[in-house]
C-alpha positions in Angstrom: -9.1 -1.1 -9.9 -8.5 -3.7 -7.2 -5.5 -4.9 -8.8 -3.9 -1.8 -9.3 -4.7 -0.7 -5.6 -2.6 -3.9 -4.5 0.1 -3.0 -7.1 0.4 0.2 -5.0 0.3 -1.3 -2.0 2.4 -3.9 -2.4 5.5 -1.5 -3.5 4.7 0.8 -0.7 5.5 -1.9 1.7 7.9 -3.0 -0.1 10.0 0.5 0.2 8.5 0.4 4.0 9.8 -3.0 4.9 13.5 -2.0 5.5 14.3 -1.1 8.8 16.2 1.6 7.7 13.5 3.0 5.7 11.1 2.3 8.5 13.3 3.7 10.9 13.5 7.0 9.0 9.6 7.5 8.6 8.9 6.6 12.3 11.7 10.1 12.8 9.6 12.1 10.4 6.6 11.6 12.3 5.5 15.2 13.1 8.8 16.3 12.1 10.4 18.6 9.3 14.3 17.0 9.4 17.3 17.4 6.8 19.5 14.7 5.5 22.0 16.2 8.2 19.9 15.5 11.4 18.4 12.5 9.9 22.1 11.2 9.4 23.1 12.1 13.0 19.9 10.9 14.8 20.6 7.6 12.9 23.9 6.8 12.9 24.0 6.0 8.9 26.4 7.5 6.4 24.6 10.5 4.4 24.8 8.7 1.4 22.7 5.6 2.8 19.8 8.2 4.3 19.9 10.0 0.7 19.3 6.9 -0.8 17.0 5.9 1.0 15.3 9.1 1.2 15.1 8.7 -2.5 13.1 5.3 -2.5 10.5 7.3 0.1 10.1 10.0 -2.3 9.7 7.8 -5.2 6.8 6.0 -3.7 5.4 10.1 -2.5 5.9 8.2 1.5 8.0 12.0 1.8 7.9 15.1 0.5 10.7 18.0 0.3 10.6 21.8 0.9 13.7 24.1 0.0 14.4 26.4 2.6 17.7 28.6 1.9 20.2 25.7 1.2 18.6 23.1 3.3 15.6 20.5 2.1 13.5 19.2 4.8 11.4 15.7 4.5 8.2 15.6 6.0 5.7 12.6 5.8 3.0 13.0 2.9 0.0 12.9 5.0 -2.4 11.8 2.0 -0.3 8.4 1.1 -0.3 7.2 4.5 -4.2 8.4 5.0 -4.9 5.9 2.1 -2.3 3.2 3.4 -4.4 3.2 7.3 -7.5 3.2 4.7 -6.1 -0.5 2.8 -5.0 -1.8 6.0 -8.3 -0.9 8.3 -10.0 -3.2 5.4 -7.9 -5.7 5.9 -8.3 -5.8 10.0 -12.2 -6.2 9.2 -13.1 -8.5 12.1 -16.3 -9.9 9.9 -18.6 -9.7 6.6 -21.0 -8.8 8.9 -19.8 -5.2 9.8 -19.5 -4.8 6.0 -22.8 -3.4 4.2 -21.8 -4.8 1.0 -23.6 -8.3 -0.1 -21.2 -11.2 0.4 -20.2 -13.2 -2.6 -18.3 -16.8 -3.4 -15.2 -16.9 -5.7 -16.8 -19.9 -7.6 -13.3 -21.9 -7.7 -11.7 -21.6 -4.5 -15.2 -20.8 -2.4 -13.6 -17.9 -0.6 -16.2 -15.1 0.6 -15.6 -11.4 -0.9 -17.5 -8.6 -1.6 -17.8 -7.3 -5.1 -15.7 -4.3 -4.2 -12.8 -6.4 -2.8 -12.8 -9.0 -5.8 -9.8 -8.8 -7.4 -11.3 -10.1 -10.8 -14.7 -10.4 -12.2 -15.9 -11.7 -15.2 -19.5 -12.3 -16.8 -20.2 -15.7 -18.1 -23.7 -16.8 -19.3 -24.9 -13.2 -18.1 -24.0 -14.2 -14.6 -21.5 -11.9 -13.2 -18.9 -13.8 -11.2 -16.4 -12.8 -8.3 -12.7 -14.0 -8.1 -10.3 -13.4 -5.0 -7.2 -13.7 -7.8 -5.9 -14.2 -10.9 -5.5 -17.9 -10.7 -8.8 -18.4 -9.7 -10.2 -16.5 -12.7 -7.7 -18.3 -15.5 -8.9 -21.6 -13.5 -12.4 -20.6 -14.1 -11.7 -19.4 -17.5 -10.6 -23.3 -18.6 -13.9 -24.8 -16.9 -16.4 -22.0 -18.8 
């Protein structure tokens, strides 16, 4: 599950790490805008913001409603709601404001907790905690 949380992740900040992109989400914020007024506010040619609008809406950053002839892009709220959710567990200060027990990836020594392993793996009916995939094929070739 890890794994495919980061997959997610890591394309979502992907799309949001063009300034362009980025520029256009921070103008949605608490707004309802169309291509139109997103072109004007930022100076880019139509088809540029529809492009871009495209790669938002592919990773559900936007979402559309049709009124008459116009669409207007809002934020999704629930997409960015899980997004503050990865990154507030990332800011965690220490293991200690964490209820979960701490464990140690057994190649590298790096402290996780079971829910933030990216791999496990049970060897000699010892369950074992890995921050990556290197660490588990490395472990894999010692067991």
């Amino acid at each position: 599950m890890q794994v495919s949380i980061i997959r997610s992740n890591s394309s979502i900040f992907k799309v949001l790490g063009h300034n362009k992109r980025l520029e256009i989400v921070t103008l949605l914020q608490g707004h309802e805008l169309t291509v139109g007024q997103i072109t004007q506010m930022t100076d880019m040619r139509q088809a540029a913001v529809s492009q871009h609008l495209i790669m938002l809406k592919d990773q559900k950053l936007v979402c559309t409603q049709k009124l008459g002839k116009e669409i207007y892009y809002t934020l999704c709220p629930e997409i960015f709601a899980e997004l503050a959710l990865f990154v507030k567990g990332l800011a965690r200060l220490s293991p200690i404001e964490n209820a979960e027990p701490t464990v140690i990836d057994p190649v590298c020594g790096m402290a996780l907790t079971p829910s933030s392993a990216s791999y496990t793996c049970t060897y000699d009916g010892v369950r074992h905690y890995f921050c990556g995939k290197g660490c588990l094929k490395q472990f894999g070739g010692n067991a």
